[in-house]
PDB file as gemmi writes it, atoms N, CA and C in Angstrom:
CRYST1    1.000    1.000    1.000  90.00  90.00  90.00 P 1                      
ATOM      1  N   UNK A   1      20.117 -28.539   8.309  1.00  0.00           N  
ATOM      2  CA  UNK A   1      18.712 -28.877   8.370  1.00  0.00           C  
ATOM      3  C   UNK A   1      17.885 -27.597   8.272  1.00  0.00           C  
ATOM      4  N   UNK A   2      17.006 -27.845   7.877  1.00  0.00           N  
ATOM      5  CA  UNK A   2      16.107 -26.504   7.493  1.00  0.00           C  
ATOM      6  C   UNK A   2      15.498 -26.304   8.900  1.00  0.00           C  
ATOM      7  N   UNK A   3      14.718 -24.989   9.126  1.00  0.00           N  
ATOM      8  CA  UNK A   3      14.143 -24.781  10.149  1.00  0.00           C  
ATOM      9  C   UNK A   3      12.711 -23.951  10.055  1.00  0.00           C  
ATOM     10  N   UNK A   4      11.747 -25.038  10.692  1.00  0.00           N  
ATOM     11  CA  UNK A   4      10.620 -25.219   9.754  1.00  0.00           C  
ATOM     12  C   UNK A   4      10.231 -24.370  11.178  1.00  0.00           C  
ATOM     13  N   UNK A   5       9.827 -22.803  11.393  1.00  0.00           N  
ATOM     14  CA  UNK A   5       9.049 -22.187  12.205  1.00  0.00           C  
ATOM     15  C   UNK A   5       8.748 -20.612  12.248  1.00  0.00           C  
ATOM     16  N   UNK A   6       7.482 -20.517  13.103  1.00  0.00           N  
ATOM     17  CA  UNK A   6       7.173 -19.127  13.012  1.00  0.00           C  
ATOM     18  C   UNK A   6       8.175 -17.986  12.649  1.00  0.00           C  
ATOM     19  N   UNK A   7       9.296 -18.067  13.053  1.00  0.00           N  
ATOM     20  CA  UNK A   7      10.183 -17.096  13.378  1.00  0.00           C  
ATOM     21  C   UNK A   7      10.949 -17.220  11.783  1.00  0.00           C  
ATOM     22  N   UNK A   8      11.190 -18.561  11.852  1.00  0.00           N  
ATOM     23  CA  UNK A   8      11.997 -18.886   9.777  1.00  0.00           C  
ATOM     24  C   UNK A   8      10.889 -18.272   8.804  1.00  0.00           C  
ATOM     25  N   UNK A   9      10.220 -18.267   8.955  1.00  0.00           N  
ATOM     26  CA  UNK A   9       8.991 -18.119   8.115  1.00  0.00           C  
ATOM     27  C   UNK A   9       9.106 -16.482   8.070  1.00  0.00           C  
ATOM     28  N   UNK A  10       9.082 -15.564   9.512  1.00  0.00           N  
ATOM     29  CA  UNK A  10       9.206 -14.266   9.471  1.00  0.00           C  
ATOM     30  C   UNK A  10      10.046 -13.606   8.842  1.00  0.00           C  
ATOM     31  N   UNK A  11      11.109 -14.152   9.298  1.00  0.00           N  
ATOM     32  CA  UNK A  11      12.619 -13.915   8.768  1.00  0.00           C  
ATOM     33  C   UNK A  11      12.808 -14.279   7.346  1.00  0.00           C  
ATOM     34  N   UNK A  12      12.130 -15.212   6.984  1.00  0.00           N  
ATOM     35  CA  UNK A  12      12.618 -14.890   5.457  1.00  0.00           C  
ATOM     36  C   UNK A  12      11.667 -14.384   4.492  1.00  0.00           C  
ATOM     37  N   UNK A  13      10.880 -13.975   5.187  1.00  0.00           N  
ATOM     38  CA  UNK A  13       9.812 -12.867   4.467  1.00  0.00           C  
ATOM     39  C   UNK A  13      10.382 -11.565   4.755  1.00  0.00           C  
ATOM     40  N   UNK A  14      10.562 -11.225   5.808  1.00  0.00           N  
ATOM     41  CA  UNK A  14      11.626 -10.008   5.780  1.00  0.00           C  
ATOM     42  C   UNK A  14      12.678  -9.829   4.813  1.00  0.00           C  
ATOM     43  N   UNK A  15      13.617 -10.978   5.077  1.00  0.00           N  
ATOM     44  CA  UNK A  15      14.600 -10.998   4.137  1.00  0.00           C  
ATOM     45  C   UNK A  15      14.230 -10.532   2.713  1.00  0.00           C  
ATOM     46  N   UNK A  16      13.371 -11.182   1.918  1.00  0.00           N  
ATOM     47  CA  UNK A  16      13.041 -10.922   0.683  1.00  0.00           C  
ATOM     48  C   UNK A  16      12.384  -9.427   0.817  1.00  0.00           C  
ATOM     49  N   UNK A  17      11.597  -9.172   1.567  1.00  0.00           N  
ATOM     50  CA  UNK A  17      11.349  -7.386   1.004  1.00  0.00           C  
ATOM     51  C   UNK A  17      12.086  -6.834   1.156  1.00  0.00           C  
ATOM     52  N   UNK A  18      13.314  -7.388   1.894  1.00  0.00           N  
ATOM     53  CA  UNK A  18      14.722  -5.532   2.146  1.00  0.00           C  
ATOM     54  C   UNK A  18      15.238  -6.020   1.153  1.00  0.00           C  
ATOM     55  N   UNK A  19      15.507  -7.349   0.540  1.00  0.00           N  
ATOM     56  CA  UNK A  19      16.221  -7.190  -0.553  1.00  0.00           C  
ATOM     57  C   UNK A  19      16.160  -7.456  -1.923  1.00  0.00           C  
ATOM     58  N   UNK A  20      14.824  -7.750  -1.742  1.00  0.00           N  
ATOM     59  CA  UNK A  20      14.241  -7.826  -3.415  1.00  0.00           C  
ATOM     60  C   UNK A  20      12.909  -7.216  -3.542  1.00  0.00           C  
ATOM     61  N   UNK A  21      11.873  -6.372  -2.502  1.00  0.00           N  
ATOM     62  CA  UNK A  21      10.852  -6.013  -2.525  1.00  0.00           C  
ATOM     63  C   UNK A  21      10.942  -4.419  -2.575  1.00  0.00           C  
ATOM     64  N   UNK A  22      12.352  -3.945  -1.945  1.00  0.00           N  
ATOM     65  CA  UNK A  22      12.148  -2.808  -1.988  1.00  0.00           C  
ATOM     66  C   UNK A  22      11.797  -1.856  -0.820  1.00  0.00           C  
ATOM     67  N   UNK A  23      11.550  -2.552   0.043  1.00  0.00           N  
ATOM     68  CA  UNK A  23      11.566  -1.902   1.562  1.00  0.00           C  
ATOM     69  C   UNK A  23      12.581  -1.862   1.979  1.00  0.00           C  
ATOM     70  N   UNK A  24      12.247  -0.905   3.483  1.00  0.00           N  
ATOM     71  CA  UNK A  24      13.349  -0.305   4.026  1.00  0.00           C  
ATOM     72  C   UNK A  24      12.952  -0.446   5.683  1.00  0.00           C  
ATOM     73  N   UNK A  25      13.723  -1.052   6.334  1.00  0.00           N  
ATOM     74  CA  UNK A  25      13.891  -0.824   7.725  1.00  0.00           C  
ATOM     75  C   UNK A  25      13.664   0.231   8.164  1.00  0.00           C  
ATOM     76  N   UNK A  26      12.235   0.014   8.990  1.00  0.00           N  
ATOM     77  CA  UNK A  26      11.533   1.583  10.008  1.00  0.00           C  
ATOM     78  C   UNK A  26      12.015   1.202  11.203  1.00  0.00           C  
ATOM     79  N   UNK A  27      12.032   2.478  11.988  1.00  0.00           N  
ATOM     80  CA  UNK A  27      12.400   2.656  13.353  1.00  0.00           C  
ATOM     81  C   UNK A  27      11.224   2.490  14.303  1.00  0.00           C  
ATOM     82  N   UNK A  28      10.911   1.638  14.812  1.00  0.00           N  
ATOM     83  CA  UNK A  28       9.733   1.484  16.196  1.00  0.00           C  
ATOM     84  C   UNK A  28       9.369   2.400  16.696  1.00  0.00           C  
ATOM     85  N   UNK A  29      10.488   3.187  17.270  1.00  0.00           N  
ATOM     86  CA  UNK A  29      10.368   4.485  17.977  1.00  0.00           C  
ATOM     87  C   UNK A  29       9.531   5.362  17.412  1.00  0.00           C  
ATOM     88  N   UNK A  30       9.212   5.925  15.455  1.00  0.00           N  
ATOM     89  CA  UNK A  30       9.260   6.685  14.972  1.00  0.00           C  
ATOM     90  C   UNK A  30       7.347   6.294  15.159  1.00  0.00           C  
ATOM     91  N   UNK A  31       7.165   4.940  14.595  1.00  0.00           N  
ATOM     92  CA  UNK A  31       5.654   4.535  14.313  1.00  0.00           C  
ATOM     93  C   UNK A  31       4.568   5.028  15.525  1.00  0.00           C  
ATOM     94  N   UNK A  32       3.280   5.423  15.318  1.00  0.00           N  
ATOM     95  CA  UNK A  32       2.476   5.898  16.136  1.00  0.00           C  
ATOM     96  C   UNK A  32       1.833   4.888  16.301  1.00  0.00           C  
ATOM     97  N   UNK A  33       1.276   4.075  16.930  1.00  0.00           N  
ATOM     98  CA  UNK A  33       0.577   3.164  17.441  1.00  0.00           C  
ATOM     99  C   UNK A  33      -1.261   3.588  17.318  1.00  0.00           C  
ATOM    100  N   UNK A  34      -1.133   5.181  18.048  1.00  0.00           N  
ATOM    101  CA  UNK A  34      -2.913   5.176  17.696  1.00  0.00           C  
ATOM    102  C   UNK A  34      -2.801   5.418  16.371  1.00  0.00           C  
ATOM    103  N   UNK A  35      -2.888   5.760  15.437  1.00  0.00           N  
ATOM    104  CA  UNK A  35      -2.784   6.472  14.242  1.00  0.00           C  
ATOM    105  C   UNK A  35      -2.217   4.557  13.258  1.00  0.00           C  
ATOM    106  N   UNK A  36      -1.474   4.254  13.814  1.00  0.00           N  
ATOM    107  CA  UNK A  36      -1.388   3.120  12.681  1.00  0.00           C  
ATOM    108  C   UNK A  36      -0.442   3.627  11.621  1.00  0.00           C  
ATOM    109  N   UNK A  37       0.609   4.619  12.451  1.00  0.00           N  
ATOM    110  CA  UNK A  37       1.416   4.745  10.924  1.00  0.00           C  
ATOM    111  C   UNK A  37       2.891   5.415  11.461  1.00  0.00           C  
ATOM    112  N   UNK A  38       3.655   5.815  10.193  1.00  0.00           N  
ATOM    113  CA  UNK A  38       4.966   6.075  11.030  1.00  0.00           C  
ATOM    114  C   UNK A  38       5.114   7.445  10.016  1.00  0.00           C  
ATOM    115  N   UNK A  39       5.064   8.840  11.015  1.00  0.00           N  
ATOM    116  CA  UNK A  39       5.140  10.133  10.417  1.00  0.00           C  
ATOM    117  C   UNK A  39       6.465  10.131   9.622  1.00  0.00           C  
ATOM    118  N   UNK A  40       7.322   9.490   9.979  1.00  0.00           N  
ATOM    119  CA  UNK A  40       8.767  10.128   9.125  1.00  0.00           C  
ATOM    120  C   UNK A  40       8.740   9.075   7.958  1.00  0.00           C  
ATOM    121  N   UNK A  41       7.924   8.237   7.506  1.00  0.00           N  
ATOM    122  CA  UNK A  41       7.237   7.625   6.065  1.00  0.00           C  
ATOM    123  C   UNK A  41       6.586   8.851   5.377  1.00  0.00           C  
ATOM    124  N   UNK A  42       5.523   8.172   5.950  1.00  0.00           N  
ATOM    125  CA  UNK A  42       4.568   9.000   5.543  1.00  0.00           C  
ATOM    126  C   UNK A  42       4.063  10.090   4.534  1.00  0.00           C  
ATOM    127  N   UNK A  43       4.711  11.872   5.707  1.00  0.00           N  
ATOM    128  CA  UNK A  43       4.877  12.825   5.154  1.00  0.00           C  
ATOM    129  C   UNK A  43       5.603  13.173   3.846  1.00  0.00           C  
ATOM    130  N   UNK A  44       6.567  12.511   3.929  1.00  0.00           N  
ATOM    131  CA  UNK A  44       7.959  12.349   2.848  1.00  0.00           C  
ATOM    132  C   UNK A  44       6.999  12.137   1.819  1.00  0.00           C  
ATOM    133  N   UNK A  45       6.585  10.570   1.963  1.00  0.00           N  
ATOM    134  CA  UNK A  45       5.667  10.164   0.794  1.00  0.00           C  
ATOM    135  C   UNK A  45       4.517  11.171   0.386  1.00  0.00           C  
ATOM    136  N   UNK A  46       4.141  11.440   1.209  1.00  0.00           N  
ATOM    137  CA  UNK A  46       2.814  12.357   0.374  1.00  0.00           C  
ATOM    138  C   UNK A  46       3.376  13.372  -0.409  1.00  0.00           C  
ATOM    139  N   UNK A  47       4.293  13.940   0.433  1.00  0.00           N  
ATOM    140  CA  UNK A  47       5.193  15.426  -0.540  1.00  0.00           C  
ATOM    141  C   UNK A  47       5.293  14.961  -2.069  1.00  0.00           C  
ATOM    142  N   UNK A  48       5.743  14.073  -2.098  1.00  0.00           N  
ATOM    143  CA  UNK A  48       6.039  13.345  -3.545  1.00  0.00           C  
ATOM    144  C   UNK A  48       4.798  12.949  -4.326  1.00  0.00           C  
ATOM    145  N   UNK A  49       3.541  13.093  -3.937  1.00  0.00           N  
ATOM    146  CA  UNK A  49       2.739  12.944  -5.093  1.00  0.00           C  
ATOM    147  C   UNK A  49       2.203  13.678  -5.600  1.00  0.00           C  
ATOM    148  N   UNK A  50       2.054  14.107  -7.104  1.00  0.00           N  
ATOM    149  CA  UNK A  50       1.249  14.871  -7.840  1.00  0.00           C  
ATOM    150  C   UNK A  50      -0.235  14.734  -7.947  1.00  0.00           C  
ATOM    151  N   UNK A  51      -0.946  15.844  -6.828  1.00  0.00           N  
ATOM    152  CA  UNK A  51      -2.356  16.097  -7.234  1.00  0.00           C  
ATOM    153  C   UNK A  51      -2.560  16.411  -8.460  1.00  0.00           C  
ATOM    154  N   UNK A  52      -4.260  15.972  -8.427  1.00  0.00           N  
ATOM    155  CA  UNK A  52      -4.921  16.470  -9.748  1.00  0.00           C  
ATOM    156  C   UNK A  52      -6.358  16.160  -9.698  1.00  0.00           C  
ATOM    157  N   UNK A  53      -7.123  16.631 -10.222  1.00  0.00           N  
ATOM    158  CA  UNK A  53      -8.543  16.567 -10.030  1.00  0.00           C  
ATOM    159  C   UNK A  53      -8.897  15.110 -10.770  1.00  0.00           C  
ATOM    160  N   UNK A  54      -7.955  15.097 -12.110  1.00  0.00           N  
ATOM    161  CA  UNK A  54      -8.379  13.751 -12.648  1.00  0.00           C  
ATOM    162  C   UNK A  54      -8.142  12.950 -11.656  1.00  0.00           C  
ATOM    163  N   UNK A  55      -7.245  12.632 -10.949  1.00  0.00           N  
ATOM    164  CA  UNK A  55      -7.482  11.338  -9.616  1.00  0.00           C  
ATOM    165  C   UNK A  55      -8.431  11.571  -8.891  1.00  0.00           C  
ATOM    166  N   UNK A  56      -8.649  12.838  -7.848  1.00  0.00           N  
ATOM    167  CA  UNK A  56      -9.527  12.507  -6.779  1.00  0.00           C  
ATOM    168  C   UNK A  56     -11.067  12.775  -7.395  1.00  0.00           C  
ATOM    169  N   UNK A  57     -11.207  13.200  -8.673  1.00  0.00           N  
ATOM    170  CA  UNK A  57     -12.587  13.680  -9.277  1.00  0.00           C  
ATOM    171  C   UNK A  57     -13.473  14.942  -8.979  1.00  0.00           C  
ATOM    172  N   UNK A  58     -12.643  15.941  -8.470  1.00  0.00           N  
ATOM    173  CA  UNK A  58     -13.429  17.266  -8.329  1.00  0.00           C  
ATOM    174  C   UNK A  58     -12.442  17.934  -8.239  1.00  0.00           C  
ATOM    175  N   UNK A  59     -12.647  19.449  -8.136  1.00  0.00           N  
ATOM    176  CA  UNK A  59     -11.992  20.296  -8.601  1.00  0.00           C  
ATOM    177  C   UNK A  59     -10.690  20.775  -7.100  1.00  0.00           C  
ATOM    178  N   UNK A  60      -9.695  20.514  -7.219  1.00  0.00           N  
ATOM    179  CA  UNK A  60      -8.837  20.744  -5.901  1.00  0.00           C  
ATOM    180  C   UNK A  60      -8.402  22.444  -6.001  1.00  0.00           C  
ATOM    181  N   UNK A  61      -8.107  22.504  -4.456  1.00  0.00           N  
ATOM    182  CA  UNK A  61      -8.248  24.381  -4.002  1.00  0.00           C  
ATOM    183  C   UNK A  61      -6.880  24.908  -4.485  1.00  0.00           C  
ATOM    184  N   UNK A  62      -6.960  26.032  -4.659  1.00  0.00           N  
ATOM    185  CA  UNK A  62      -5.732  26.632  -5.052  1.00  0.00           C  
ATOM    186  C   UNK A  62      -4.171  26.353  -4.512  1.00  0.00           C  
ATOM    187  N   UNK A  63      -4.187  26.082  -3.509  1.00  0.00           N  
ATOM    188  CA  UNK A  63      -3.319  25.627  -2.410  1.00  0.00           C  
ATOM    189  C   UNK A  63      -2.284  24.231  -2.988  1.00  0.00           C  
ATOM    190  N   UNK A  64      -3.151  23.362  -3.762  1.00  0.00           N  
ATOM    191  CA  UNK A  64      -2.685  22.235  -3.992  1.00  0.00           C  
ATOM    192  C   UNK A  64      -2.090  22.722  -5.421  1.00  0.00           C  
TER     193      UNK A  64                                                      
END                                                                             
């Protein structure tokens, strides 16, 4: 019998992003609660993107 509830509903929305969406199981521990985010994402991710003035529209500092 199927199981028609909050929790089926969670669970198989989970299910489908770890295994067809492409996410990845975060650690609770890691996520900041004030901030709204989880540093060991995050940082990683930003390292990986290529600045450029054509995206943000002005001229970025030497640094970048």
């Amino acid at each position: 019998m199927t199981q028609h509830t909050e929790k089926a509903f969670e669970s198989a929305i989970e299910d489908h992003l770890l295994t067809k969406g492409g996410y990845k199981h975060g650690d609770p521990n890691n996520f900041d609660r004030e901030r709204c985010l989880d540093p060991t994402v995050l940082i990683p991710f930003i390292g990986t993107i290529e600045f450029s003035s054509d995206i943000i529209g002005y001229p970025l500092p030497k640094a970048f």
